[in-house]
TIMI-955053 format. One record per residue: residue in three letters; z, y, x of N, C-alpha, C in turn. Coordinates in steps of 0.001 Angstrom, whole numbers, plus 500000, padded with zeros to 6 digits. Layout:
BEGIN
ALAZYXZYXZYX/...
end
This chain:
BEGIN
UNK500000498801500836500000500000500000500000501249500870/UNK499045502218500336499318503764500951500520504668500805/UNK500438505338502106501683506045501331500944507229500641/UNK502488508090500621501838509142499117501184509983499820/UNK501410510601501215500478511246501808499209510851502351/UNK498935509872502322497467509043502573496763509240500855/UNK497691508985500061497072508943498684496876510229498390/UNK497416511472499098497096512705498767495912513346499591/UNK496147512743500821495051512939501462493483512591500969/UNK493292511302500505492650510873499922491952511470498433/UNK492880511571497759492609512248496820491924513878497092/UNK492672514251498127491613516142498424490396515833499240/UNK490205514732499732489207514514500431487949513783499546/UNK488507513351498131487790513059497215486845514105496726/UNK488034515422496019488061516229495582486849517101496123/UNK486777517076497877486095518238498866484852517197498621/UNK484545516377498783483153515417498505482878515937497252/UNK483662515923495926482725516226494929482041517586494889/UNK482774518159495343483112519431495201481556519987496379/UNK481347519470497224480414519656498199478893518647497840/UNK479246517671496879477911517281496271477360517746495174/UNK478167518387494334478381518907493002477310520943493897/UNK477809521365494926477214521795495542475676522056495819/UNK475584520574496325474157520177496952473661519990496038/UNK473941519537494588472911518878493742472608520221493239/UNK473313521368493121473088522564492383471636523366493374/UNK471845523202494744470861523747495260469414523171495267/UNK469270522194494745468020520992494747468280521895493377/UNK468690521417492567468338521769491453467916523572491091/UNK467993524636492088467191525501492008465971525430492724/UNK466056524506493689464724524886494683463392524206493267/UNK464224523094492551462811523037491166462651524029490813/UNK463874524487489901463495525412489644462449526481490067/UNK462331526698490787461617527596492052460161526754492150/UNK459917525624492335458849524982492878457973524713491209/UNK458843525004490196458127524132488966457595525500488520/UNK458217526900488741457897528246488644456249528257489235/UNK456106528040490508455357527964490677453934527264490879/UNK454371526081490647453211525230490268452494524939488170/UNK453666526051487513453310526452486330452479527354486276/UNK452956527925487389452187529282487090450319529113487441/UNK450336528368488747449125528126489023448136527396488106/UNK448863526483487876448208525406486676447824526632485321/UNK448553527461485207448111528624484095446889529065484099/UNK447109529263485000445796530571486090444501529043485587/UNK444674528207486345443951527210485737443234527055484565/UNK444533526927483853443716526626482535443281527940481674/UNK443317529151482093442454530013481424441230530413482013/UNK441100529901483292439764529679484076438795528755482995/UNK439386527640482676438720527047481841438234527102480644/UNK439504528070479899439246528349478906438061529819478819/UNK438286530521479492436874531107479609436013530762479765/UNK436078529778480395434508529271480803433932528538479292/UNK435040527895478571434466527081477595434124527915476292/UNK434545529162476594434283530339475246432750530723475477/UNK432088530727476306430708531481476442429692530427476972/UNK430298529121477639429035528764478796429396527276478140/UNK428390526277479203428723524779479224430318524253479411/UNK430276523426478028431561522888478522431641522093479605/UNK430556521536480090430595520252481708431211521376482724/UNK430632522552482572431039523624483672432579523903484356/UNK433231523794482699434318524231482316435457523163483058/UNK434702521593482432435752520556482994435433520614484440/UNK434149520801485011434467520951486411435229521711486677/UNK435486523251486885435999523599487275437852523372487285/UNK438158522706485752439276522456485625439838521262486385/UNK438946520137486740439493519406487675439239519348489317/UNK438367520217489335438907520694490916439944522164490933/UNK440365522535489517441475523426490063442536522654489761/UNK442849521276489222443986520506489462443927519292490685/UNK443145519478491609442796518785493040443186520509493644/UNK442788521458493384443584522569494022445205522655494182/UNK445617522869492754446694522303492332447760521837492786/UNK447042520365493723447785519605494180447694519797495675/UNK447198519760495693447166520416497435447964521379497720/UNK448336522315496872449241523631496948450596522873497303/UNK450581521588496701452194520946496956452719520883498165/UNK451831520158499332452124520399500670452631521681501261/UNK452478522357501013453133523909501477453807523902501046/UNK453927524268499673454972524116498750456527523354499350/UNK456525522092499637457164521262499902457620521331500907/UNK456899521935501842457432522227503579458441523267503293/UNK458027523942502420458869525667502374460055524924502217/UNK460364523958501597461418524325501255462592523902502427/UNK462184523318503620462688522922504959462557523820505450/UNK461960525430505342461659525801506268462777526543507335/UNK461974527311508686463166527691509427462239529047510013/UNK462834530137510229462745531268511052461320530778512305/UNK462495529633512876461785529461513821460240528432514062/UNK460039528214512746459149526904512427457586527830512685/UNK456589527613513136455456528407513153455047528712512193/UNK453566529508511968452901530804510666452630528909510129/UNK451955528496510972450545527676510434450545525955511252/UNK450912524898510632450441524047510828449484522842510497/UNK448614522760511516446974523026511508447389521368510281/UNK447891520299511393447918518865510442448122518717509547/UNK448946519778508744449780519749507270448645521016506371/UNK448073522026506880447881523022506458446328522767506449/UNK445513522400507220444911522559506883443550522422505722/UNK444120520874505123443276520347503975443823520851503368/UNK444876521818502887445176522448501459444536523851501971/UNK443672524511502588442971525609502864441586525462502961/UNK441257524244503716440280523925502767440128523417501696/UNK440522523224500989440321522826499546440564524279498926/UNK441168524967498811441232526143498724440266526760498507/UNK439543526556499729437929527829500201436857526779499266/UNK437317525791499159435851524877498321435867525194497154/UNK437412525231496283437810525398495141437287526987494669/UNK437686527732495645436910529234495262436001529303495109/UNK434947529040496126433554528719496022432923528677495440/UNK433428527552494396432907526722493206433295526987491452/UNK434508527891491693435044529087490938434384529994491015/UNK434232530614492112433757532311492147431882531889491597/UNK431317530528492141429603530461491587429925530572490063/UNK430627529418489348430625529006487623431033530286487271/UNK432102530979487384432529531989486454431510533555487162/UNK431458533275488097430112534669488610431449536001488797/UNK433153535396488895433862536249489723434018536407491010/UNK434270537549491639435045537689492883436800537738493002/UNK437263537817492186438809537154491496438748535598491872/UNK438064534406491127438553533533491226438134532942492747/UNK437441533685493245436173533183494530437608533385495768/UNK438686534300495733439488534375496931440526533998496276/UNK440800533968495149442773533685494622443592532181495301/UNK442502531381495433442781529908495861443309530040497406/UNK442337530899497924442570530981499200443898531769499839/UNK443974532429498802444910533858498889446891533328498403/UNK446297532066497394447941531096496859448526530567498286/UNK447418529693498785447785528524499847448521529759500893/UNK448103530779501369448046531990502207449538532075501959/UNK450125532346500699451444532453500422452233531705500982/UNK452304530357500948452982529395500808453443529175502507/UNK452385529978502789452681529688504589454376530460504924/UNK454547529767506496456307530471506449456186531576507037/UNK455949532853506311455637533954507286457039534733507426/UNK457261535400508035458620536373508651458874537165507284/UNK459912537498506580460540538073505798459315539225505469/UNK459684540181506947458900541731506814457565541483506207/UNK456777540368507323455417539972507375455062539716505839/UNK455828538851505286455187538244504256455094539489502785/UNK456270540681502888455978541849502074454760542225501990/UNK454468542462503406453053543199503691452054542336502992/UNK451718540990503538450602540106502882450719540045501346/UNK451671539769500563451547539795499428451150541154498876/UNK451529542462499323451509543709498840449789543944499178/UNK449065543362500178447480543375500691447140542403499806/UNK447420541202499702446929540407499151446338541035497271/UNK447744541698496714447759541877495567446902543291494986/UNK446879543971496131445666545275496275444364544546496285/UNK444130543540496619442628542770497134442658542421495493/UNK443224541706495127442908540983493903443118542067492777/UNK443602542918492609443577544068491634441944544915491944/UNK441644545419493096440208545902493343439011545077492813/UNK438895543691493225437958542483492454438233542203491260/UNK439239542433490571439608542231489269438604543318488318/UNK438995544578489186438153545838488403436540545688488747/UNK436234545119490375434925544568490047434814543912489219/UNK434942542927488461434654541869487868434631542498486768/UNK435566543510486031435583543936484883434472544312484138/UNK434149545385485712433193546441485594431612545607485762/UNK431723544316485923430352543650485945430458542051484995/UNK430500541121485687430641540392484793431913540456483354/UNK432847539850483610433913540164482371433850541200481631/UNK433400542441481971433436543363480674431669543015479805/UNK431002542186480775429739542299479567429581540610478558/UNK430802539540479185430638538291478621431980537927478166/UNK432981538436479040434216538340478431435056538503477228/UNK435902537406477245436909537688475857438318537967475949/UNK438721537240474940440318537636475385440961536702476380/UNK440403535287476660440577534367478005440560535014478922/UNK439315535714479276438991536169480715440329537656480575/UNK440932537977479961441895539118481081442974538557480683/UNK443149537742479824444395536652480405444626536112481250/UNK443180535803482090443114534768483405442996536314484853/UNK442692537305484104442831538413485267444330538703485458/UNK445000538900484583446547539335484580447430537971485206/UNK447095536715485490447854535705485690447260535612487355/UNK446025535835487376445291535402488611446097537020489432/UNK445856538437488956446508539306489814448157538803490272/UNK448904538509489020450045538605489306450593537332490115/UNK449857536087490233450495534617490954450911535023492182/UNK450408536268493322451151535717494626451897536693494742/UNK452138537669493834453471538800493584454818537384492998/UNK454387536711491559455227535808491356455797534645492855/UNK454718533975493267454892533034494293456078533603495280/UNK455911534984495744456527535387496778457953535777496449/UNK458273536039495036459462536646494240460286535235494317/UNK459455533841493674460341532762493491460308532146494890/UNK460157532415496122459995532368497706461504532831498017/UNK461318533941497627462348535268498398463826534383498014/UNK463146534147496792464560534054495977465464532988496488/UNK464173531897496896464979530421497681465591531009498921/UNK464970531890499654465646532521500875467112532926500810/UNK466806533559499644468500534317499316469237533419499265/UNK469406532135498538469896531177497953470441530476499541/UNK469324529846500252469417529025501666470518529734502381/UNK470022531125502579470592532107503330472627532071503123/UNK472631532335501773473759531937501504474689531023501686/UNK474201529587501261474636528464501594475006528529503362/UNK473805528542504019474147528910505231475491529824505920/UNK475928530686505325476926531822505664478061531128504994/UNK477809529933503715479392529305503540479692528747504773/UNK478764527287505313479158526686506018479338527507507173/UNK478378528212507612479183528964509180481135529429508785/UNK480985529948507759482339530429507412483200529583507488/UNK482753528420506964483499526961506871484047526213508419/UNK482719526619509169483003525955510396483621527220511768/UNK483595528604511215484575529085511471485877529499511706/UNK486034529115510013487745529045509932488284527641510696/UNK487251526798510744488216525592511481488555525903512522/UNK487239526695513296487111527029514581488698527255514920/UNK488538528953514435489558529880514209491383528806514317/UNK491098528196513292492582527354513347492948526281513969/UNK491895525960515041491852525109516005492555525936517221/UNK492063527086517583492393528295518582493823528388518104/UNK494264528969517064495778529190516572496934528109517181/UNK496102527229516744496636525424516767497092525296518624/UNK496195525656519052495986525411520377496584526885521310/UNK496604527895520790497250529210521196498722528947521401/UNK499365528438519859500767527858519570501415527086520106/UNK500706526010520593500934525102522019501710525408522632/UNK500509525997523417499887526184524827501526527407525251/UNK501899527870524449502849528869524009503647528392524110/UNK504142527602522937505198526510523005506006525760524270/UNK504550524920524340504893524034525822505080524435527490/UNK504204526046527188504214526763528483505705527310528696/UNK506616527328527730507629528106528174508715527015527891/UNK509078526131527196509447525084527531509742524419529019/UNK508453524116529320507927523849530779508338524293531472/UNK508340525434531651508557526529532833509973526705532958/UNK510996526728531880512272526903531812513037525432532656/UNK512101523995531687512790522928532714512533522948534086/UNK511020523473534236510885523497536031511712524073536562/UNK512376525206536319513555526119536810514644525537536832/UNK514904524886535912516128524027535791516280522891536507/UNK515249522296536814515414521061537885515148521627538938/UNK514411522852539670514550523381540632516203523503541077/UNK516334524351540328518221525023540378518931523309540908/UNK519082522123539982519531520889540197519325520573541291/UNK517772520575542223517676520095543149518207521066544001/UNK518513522111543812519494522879545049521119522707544896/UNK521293522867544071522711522218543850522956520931544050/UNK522713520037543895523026518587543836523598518179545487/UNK523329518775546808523708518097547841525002519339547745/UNK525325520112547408526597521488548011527762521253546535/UNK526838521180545900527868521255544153527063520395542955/UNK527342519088543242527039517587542170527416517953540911/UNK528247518761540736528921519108539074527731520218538761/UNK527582521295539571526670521681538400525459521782538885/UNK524884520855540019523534520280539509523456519372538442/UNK524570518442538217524753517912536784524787518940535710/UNK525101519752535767524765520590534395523554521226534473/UNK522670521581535621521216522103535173520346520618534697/UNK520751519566535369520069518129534501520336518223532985/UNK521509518731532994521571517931531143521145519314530430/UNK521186520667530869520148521253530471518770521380530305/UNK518493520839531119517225520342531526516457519395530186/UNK517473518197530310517425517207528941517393518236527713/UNK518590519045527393518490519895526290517187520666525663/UNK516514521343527232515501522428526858514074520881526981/UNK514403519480526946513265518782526911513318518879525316/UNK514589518171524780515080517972523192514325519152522570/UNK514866520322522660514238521515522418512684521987522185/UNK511687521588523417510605521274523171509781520370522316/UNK510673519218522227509872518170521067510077518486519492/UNK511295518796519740511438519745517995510622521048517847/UNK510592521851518823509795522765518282508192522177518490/UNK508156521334518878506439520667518560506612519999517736/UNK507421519136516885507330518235515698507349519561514674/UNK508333520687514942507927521522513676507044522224513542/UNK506429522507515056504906522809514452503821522456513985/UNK503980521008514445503051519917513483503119519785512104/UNK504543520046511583504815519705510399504109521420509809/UNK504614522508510371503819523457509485502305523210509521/UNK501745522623510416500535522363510212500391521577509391/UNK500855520850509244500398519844508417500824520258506552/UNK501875520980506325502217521413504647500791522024504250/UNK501358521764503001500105521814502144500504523278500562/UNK499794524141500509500472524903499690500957523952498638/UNK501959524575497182502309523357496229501295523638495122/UNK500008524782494827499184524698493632498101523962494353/UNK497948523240495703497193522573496221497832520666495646/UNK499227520770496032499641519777495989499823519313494852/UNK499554520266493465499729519639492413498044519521491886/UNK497049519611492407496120519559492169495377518627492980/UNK495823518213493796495916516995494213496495515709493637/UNK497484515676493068497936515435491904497304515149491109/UNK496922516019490277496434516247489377494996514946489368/UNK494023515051490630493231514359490684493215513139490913/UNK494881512612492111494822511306492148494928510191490829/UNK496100510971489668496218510592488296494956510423487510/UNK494145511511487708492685510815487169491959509888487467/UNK491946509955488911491524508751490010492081506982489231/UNK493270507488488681494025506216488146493725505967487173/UNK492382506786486445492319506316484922493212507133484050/UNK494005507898484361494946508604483060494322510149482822/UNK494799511367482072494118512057481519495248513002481745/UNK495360513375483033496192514541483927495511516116483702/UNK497075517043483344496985518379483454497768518823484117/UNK497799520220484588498846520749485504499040522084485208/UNK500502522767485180500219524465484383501155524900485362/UNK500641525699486771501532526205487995501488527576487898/UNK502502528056487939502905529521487689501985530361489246/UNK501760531120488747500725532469489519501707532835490668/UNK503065532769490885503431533084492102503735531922492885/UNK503119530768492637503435529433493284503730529242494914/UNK502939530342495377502971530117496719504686530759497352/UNK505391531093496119506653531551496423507414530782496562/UNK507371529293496153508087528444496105508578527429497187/UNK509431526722497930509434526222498791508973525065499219/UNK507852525062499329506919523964499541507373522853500058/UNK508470522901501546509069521885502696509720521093501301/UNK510808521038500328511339520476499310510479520205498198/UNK509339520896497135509165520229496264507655519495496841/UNK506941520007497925506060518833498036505894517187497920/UNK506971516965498988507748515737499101507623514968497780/UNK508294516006496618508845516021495540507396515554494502/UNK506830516326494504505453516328493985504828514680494331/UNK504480514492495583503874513268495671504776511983495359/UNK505806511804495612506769510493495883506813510596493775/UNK506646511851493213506394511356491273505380511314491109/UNK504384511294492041503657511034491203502565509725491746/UNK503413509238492656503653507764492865504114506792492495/UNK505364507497491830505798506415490437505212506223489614/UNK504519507756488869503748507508487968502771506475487826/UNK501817506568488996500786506015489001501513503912488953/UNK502807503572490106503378502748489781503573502611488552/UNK504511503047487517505361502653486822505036503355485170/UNK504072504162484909503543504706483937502975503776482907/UNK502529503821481620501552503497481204500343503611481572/UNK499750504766482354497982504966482429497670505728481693/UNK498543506379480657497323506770479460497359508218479729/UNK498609509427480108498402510920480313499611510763481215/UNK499639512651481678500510512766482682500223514154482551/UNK501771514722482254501749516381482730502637516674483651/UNK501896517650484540502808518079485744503146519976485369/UNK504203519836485445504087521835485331505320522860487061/UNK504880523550487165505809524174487959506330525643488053/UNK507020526203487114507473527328486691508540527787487566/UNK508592529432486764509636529687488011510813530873486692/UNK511977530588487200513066531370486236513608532330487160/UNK514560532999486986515216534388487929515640533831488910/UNK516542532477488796516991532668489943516310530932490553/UNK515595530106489759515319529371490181513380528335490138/UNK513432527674491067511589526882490380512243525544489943/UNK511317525707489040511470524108488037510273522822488335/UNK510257522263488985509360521386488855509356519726487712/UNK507907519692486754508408518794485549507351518178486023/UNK507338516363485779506361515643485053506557514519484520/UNK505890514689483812506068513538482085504820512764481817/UNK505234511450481576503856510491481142504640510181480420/UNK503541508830479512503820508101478478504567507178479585/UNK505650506713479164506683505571479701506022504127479576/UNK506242503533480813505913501726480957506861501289480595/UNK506604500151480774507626498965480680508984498900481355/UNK508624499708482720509755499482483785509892500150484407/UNK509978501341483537510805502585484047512039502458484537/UNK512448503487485690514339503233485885514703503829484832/UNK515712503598484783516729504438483510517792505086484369/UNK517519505389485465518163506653486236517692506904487670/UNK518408507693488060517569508337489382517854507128490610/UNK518439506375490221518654505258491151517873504049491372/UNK516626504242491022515529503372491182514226503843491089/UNK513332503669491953511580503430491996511669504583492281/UNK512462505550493838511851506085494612512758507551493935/UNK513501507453493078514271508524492317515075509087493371/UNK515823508016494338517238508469495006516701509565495977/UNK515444508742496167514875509927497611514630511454497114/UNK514227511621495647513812512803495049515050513733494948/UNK516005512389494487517294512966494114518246513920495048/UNK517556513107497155517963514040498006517850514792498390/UNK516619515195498239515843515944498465515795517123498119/UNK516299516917496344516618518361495467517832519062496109/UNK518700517771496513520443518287496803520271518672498012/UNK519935518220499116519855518962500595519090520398500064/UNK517894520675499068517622522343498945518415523452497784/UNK519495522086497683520273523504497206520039522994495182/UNK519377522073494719518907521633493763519438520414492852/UNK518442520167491995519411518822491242518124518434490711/UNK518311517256490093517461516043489635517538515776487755/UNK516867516086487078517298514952485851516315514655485637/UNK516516513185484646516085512292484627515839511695483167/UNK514806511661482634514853511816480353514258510506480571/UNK514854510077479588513591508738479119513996508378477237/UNK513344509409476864513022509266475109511826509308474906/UNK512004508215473984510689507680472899509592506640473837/UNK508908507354473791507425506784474820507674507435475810/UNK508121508521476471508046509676477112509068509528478237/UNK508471509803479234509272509814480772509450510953481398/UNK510604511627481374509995513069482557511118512852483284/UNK511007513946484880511750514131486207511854515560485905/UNK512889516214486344512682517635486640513589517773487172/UNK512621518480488253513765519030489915514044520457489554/UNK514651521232489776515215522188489577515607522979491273/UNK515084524140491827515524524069493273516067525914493189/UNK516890526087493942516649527405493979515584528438494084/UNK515592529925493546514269530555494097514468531555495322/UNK514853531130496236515334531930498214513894532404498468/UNK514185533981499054512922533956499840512454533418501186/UNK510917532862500159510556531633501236509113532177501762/UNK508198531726502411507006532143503517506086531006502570/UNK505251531736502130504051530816501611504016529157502533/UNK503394528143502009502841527296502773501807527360504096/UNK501902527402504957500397527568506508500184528929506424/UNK501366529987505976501389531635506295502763531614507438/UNK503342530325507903504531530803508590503829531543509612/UNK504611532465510598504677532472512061504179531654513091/UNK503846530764513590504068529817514847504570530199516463/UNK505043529583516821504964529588518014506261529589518826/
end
């Protein structure tokens, strides 16, 4: 069996996995977003290519063009798909990946710009794929802002020659979708940037603060043990000069010596231990999750100044109940609460009662709770009515130092 701090451990380390996939799935799930934006949009542009064509001319014309603009289409995916790996440092253009979706592109225009007799549809193909490339933040303003001047000027050619003398209401539906695709493309682009960009600045932050409390960790030491150290070296120095002239009190810089060793290991076990506490709206939410973990249907209601409370006493407190629980409960709910009165914090939790509950604090891990309250100054009771089981520690409210806000050193 685990103990309760392995089971708590466990449980926040559950918690940080979901919590970090629940994450990841959210960012996949915009980059569709983003990628379905734009392969709608193109496929649009598409199909009113066609549909113009089928308002005035041959319909054979029409399906050609519509299925080499969904062989266009698809080719756009490859870019598409790279973007979304992309990096600063990754080049404009790669020739192996890039270049059959540019040509297909220039064929697809081609064969657009002959059937419909535009100069709009004759560069837009060429001008999408163009987007999709990984160009530099600045760079890529500029190209879309040129790009979208090019296709607004041929648009008004086209108006002013073909489309205004055969055109209907298709053809400036397909002008307004065909101008606006690589203004759109580059907007739902930017936007993944922002998004990446972000994510990026959690984890640096993330792998900062460890940084950061690794240095502390190691500052505190180094602190610790350096002066420790230095005091026994002095002290067995002093011993070894005394010991041949005056044996009595080179015997007393030895057992000082021993003292300031004693001295050093406690103040390194208690700095481990502040490292290691855990605030208590952490610890009951931890809690909170291992009880679900168990199948039961856990809540928790921790008062807003929680971090006032003395963590070294009700942590302890917190896990070792809710180790029973998970022992000795039914399974079916579990409330944990931790309030605070004038002069004291209350810590409660209550499940539906098992079979083999203690019927006092003198069994299944009670006595230890029970000392725990009394060494901080506290007390223990202990209910068992109806279905219903509760503990409630009761501790004084002393001013205390948040949890991992002490001092060190």
């Amino acid at each position: 069996m685990r103990s309760q701090a392995e089971r708590a451990a466990a449980a926040s380390a559950a918690a940080e996995a979901h919590s970090a996939l629940r994450l990841t799935r959210g960012i996949s799930a915009t980059w569709w977003y983003v990628a379905v934006a734009v392969v709608v949009f193109e496929l649009t542009v598409v199909l009113f290519a066609v549909s113009a064509l089928a308002e005035g001319g041959p319909s054979g014309v029409a399906v050609v063009v519509g299925v080499c603009g969904l062989l266009w289409w698809a080719a756009t995916l490859l870019p598409l798909a790279d973007y979304r790996h992309r990096t600063d440092a990754a080049p404009l253009l790669v020739w192996r990946r890039h270049l059959v979706p540019l040509l297909i592109g220039a064929a697809y225009g081609l064969a657009a710009g002959v059937a419909t007799g535009t100069w709009l549809l004759a560069v837009l193909p060429v001008i999408q794929v163009v987007m999709l490339l990984n160009w530099p933040p600045g760079v890529r303003l500029r190209v879309v802002l040129a790009a979208t001047a090019l296709l607004v000027a041929l648009s008004v050619v086209d108006i002013h020659s073909t489309i205004g003398m055969n055109g209907g209401t298709s053809w400036y539906q397909l002008v307004f979708f065909a101008v606006a695709l690589p203004g759109m493309t580059v907007s739902s682009l930017w936007w993944w940037d922002v998004l990446v960009a972000l994510d990026r600045a959690r984890t640096s932050e993330a792998k900062l603060a460890a940084t950061q409390e690794r240095l502390r960790l190691a500052t505190d030491v180094h602190d610790l043990q350096g002066h420790h150290l230095q005091v026994i070296a002095l002290q067995l120095e002093l011993a070894e000069r005394l010991m041949p002239a005056d044996p009595q009190a080179g015997m007393e810089q030895l057992h000082a010596a021993r003292a300031s060793v004693d001295d050093a290991r406690q103040g390194t076990r208690d700095l481990a231990t502040r490292f290691r506490s855990v605030p208590l709206r952490d610890e009951l939410a931890n809690a909170v999750d291992l009880l679900r973990a168990g199948g039961m249907t856990a809540e928790a209601a921790v008062d807003p100044e929680a971090s006032q409370a003395p963590a070294s006493a009700l942590g302890p407190v917190i896990r070792e109940t809710t180790t029973n629980v998970l022992r000795h409960g039914s399974g079916g709910w579990a409330r944990l609460s931790l309030t605070r009165s004038d002069r004291s914090w209350r810590y409660e939790i209550a499940n539906d009662a098992g079979t083999d509950v203690p019927d006092s604090a003198g069994g299944s891990g009670l006595a230890g709770v029970a000392r725990r309250a009394a060494e901080a100054g506290g007390d223990l009771e202990v209910r068992h009515e109806g279905g219903t089981f509760a503990v409630v520690v009761t501790v004084p409210a002393g001013e205390t130092v948040p949890a991992g806000e002490e001092e060190l050193g």
